[in-house]
C-alpha positions as CSV (number, residue, x, y, z in Angstrom):
1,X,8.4,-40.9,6.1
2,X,5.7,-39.1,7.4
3,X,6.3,-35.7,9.5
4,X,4.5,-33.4,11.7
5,X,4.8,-29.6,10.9
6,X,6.5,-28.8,14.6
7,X,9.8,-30.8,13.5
8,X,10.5,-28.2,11.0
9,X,8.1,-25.1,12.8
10,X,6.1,-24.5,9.9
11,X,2.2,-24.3,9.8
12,X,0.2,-26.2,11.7
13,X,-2.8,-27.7,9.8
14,X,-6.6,-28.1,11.5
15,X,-8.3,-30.2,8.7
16,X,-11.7,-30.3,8.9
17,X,-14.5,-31.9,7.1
18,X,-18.2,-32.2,7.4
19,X,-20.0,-35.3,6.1
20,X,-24.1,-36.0,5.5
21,X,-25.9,-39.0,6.3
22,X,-26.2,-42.3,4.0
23,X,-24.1,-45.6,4.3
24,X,-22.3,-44.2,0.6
25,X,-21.9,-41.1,2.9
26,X,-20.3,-43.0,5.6
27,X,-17.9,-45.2,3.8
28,X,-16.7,-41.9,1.4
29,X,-15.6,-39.6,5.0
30,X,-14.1,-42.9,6.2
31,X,-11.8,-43.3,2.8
32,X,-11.0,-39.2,2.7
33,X,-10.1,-39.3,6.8
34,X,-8.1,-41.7,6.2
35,X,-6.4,-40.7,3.4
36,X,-5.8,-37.0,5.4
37,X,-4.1,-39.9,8.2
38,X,-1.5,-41.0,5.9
39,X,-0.2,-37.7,5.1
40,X,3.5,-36.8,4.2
41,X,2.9,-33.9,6.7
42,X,0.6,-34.9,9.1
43,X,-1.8,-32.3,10.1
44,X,-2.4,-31.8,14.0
45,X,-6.1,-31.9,14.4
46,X,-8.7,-33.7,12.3
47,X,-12.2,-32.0,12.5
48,X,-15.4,-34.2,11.7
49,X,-18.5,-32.4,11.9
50,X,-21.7,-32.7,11.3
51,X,-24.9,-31.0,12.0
52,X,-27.5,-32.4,14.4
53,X,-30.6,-31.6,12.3
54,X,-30.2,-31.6,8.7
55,X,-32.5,-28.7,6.9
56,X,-31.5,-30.8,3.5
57,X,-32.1,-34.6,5.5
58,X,-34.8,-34.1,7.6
59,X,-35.0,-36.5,10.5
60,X,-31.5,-38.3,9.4
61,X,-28.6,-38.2,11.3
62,X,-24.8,-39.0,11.1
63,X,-22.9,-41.3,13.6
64,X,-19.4,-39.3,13.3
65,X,-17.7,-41.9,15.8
66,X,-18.8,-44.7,12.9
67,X,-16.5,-43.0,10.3
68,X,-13.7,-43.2,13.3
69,X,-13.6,-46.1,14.8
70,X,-12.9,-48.7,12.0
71,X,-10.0,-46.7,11.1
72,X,-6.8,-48.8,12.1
73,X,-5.2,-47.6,15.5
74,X,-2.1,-46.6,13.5
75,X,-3.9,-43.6,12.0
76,X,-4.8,-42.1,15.5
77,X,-1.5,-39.6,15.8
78,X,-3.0,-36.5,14.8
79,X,-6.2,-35.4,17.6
80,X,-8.7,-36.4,15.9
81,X,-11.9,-34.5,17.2
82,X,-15.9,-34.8,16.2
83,X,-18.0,-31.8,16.4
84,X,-22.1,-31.5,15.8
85,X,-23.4,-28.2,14.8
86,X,-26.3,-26.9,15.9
87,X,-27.4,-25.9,12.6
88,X,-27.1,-27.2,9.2
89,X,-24.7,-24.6,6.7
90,X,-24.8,-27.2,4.1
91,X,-21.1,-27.2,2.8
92,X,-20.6,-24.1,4.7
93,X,-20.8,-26.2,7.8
94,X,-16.8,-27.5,7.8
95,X,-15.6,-23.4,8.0
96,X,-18.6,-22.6,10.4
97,X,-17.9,-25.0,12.8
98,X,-13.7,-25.3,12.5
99,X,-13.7,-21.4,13.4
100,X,-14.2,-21.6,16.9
101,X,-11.9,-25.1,17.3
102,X,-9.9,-22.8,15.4
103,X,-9.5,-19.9,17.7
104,X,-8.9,-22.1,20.7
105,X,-5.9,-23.6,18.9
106,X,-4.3,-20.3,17.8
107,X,-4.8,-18.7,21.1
108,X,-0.9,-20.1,21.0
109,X,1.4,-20.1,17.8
110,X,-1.2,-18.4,16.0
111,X,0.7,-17.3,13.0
112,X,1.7,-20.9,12.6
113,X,-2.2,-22.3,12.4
114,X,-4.1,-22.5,9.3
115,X,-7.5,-24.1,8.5
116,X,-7.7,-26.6,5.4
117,X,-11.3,-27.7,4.6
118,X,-11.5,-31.0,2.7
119,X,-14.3,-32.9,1.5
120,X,-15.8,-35.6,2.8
121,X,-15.8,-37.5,-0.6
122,X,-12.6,-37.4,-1.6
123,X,-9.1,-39.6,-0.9
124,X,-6.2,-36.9,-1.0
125,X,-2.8,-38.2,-2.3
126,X,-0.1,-38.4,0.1
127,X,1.7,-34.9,-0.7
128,X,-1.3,-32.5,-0.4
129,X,-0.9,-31.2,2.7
130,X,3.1,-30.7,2.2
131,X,2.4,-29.3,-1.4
132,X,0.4,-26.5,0.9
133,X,3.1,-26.4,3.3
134,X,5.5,-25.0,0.5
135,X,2.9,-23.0,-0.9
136,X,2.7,-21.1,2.7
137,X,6.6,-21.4,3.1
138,X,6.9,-19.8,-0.3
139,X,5.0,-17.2,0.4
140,X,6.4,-15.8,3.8
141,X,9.8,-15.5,2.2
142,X,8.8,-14.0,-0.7
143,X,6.9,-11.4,1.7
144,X,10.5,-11.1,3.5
145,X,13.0,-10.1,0.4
């Protein structure tokens, strides 16, 4: 079954994505969201952003609560936030605008919090996030011996 990272107090995982306009777009975030919801490990916070303006789409914009909403209700565990940017980083725009969600979140636990950035056109298989898990796990003790 699925777990969260504080049953075992190992790393808490802030996902976040960014998405572009188009209905191909749309229905792409909504498959990789949900995908990131069915997670052996769930993560704690899902991060949708977008930028208000696009410098690459000018005059298109994205409705982030459309990729959310159809999503059945039993996805909804992990806080699941949207987040426009004021400016468009292209890609970049996932890590510019999870940094500051980012901070708030470690301002407690902060050596248990790590940023994942996904893409927006992609469905993850079921162990990815755990697979990281044991990556970081693997890593701390190796640091300790």
């Amino acid at each position: 079954g699925r777990r969260s990272a504080h049953d075992e107090k190992g790393p808490l995982f802030l996902v976040s994505l960014c998405t572009v306009p188009g209905i191909r777009s749309v229905k792409l975030a909504r498959e990789s969201v949900g995908s990131l919801l069915t997670q052996w490990l769930m993560p704690e916070v899902v991060l949708l952003v977008a930028p208000r303006n696009y410098t690459r789409f000018p005059g298109q914009s994205v409705d982030l609560k459309a990729i959310w909403k159809p999503l059945p209700s039993r996805f909804k565990k992990p806080s699941f936030r949207f987040r426009y940017c004021a400016m468009d980083h292209g890609p970049g725009s996932k890590l510019l605008c999870a940094l500051p969600v980012l901070r708030r979140l470690a301002a407690s636990n902060s050596d248990r919090w790590f940023l994942v950035l996904a893409d927006d056109d992609k469905a993850y298989k079921p162990w990815v996030l755990a697979g990281i898990a044991c990556q970081f796990r693997f890593s701390f003790c190796k640091e300790s011996v």
